[in-house]
N, C-alpha and C positions, 0 to 999 in steps of 0.2 A: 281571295280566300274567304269562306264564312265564317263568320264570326255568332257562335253559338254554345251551348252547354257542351258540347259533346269535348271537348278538348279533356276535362281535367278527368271527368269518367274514363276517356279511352286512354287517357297516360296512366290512371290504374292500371289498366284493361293491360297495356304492353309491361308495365313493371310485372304484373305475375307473370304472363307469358316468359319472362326474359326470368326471371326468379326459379321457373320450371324447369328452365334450358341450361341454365351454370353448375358448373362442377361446385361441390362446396368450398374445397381449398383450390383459389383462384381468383378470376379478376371478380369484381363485381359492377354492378351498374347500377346509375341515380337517374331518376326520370324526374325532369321538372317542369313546369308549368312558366308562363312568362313572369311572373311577379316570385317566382322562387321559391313557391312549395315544392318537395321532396317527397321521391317516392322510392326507395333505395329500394334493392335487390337482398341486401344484408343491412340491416339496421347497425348493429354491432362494428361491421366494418366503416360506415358511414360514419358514426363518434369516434371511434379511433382517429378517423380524416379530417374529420372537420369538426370534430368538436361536439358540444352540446347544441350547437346550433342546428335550425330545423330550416334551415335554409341556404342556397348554395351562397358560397359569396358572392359581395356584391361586384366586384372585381372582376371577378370569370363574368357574371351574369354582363356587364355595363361592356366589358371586350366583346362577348360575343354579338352581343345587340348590336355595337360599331361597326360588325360586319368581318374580326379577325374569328377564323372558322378553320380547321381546329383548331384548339389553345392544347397543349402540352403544357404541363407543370408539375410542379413536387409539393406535396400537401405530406407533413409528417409520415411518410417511408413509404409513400405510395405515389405512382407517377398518375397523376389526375391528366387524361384527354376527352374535352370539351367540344360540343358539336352543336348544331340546332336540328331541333328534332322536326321533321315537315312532312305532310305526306302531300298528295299533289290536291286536295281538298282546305283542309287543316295544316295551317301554321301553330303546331302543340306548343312546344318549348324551347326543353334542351336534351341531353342525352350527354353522361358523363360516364365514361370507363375507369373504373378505381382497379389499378396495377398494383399489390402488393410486391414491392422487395426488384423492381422495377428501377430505374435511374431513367434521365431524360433521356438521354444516349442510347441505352439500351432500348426506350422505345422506339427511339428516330432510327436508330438502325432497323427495327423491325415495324417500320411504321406501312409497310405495302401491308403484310398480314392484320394490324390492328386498324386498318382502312377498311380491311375486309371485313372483322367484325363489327365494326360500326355501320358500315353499312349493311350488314344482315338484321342487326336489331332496326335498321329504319326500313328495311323491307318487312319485317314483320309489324311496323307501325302501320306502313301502308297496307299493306293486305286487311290489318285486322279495321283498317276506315275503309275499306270497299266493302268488308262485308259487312259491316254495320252498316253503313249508305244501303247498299243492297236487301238488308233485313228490313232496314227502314221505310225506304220505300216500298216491300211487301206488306206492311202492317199502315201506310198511312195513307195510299193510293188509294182505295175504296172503302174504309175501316179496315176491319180483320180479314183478311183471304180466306175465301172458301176452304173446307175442309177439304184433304185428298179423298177422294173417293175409294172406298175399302172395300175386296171382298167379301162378301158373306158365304162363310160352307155351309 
């Protein structure tokens, strides 16, 4: 995996995407970076969760580091599911689903459909580092790429 700036630019880059995509009353999602910066979907719903803190615990972060992937759990009335965020370039983070009004149970029971949403917001992770890879190397291959060539009437 490369290890370069683009990580914590493109977890912005996927929180708004993903911010774009959510119903308002609903789940919401936290993008994090490996050292535990946060980039939530809802601010508001992220302190209700966890607090004043500006970073994921360290507990979820140190489990999923060990290698246990997903974590299910109950963060103050919200069932928290935990994942590590990768695209096949980039090792980003992490990637967390905040369940309002959710129970564990009630996720495990429906945990084939919340597999599916986490794994659509890691497809949109990955799609959005191909086309940045692919932008990038348009603009670093020979400097700036020629202009398209235009009509003139």
């Amino acid at each position: 995996m490369k290890t370069d700036m683009r990580p914590n630019w493109m977890l912005n880059q996927i929180c708004q995407r993903l911010r774009d995509l959510l119903p308002e009353e609903g789940p919401s999602f936290v993008v994090l970076d490996s050292q535990g910066q946060v980039w939530p979907t809802d601010d508001a719903v992220f302190a209700k969760v966890f607090g004043d803190k500006e970073q994921m615990p360290e507990e979820l972060r140190s489990r999923l580091a060990d290698g246990y992937d997903p974590i299910v759990g109950q963060f103050n009335g919200h069932t928290v599911i935990a994942t590590q965020l990768t695209t096949e370039a980039l090792g980003c983070g992490y990637l967390l689903l905040l369940m309002p009004g959710y129970t564990r149970q009630t996720a495990l029971a429906n945990f084939g459909l919340i597999e599916l949403v986490m794994n659509q917001a890691t497809l949109i992770a990955e799609l959005m580092d191909r086309n940045n890879e692919l932008s990038n190397s348009c603009f670093c291959r020979d400097g700036y790429p020629e202009p398209a060539a235009t009509a003139v009437s």
